[in-house]
C-alpha positions in Angstrom: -32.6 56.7 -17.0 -34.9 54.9 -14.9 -34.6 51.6 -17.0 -31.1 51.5 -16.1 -31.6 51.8 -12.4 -33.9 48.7 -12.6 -31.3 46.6 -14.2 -30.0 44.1 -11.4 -26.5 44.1 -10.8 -24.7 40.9 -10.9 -23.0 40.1 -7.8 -18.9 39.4 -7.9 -17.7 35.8 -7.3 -14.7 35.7 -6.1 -12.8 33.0 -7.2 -10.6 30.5 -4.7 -7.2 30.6 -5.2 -5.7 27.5 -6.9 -3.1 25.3 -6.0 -0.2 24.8 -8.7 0.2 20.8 -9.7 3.5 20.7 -7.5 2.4 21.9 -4.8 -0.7 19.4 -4.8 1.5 16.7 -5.5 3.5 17.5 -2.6 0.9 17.5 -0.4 -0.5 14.6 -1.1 2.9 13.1 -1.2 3.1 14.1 2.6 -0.5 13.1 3.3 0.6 9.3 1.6 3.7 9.4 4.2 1.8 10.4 6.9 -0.8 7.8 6.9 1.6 5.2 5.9 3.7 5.7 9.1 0.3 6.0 11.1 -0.6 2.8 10.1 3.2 1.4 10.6 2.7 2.2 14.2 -0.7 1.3 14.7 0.4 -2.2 13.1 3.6 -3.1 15.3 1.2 -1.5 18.8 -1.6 -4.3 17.3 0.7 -7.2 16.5 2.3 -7.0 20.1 -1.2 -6.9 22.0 -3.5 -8.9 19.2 -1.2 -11.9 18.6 -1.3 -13.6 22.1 -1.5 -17.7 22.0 -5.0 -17.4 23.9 -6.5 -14.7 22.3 -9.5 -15.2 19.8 -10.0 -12.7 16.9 -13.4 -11.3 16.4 -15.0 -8.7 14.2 -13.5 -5.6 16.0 -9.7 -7.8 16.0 -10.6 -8.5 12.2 -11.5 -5.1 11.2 -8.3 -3.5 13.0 -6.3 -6.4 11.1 -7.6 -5.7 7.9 -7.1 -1.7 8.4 -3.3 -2.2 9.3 -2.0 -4.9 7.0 -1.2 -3.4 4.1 1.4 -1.9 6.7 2.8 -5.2 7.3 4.7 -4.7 3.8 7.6 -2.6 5.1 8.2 -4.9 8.1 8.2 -7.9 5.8 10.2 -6.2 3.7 12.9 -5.8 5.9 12.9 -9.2 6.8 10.3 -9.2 10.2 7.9 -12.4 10.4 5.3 -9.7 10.6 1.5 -11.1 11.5 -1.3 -10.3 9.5 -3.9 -12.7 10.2 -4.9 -14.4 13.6 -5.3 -18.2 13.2 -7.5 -18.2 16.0 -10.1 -16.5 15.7 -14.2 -16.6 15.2 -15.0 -17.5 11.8 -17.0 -15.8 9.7 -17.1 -12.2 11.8 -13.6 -12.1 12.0 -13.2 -12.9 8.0 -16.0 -10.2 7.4 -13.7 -7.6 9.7 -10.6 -8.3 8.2 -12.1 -7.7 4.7 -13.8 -4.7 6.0 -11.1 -3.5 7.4 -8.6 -3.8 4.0 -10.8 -2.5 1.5 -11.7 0.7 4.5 -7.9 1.4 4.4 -7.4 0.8 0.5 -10.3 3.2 0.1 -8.9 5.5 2.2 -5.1 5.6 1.3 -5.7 5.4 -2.6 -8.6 7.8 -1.9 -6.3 10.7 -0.5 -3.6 9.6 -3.8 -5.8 10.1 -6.3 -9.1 12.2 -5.6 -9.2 15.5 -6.8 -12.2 17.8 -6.0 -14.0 18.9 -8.9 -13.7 22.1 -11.0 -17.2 24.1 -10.5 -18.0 26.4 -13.2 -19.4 29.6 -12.2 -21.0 30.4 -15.2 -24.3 28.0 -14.9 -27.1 29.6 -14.5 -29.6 27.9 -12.0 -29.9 25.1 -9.2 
């Protein structure tokens, strides 16, 4: 009797409920369209203050440049001279921006497409 008082009781894990593979893909569908109109906007509100005749480009210019082109695509799509690069600019910091900037928003965007968390098992034992 005593033996079986000692015994430790394992503790009940409660398990997360899961999302069906619909509904994820809805949500992410929504997630893609949000960020893809956010970064609509943010591109025509750059191109109308960034693209002056007397304005150099630097690294900050570059880096916003680099994170909003890929929205360029549905304004060029349509038929809009739609900038994506300022020929004036610094060099080398605004290059290093604008490539900064693109792979940041390719990272991010295809990020949110196709990450999905991973499954934990909670039958390890340990650390």
């Amino acid at each position: 009797m005593l033996c079986r008082m000692a015994e430790p009781v394992q503790a009940q894990v409660a398990t997360p409920a899961r999302f069906s593979k619909a509904k994820v893909i809805i949500i992410k569908i929504i997630a893609l369209t949000a960020i893809s109109l956010g970064l609509i906007f943010g591109q025509s509100w750059a191109s109308t203050r960034y693209y002056q005749p007397d304005y150099v480009a630097g690294f900050y210019t570059g880096l916003l440049e680099g994170a909003l082109m890929p929205a360029a695509l549905p304004g060029l799509l349509r038929g809009q001279d739609v900038p994506i690069y300022a020929p004036n600019n610094e060099g080398r910091g605004y290059k290093i921006g604008y490539i900064l900037g693109l792979n940041t928003c390719g990272t991010f965007f295809f990020g949110v497409a196709f990450w999905q968390p991973r499954k934990r098992d909670g039958n390890k034992k340990g650390g």
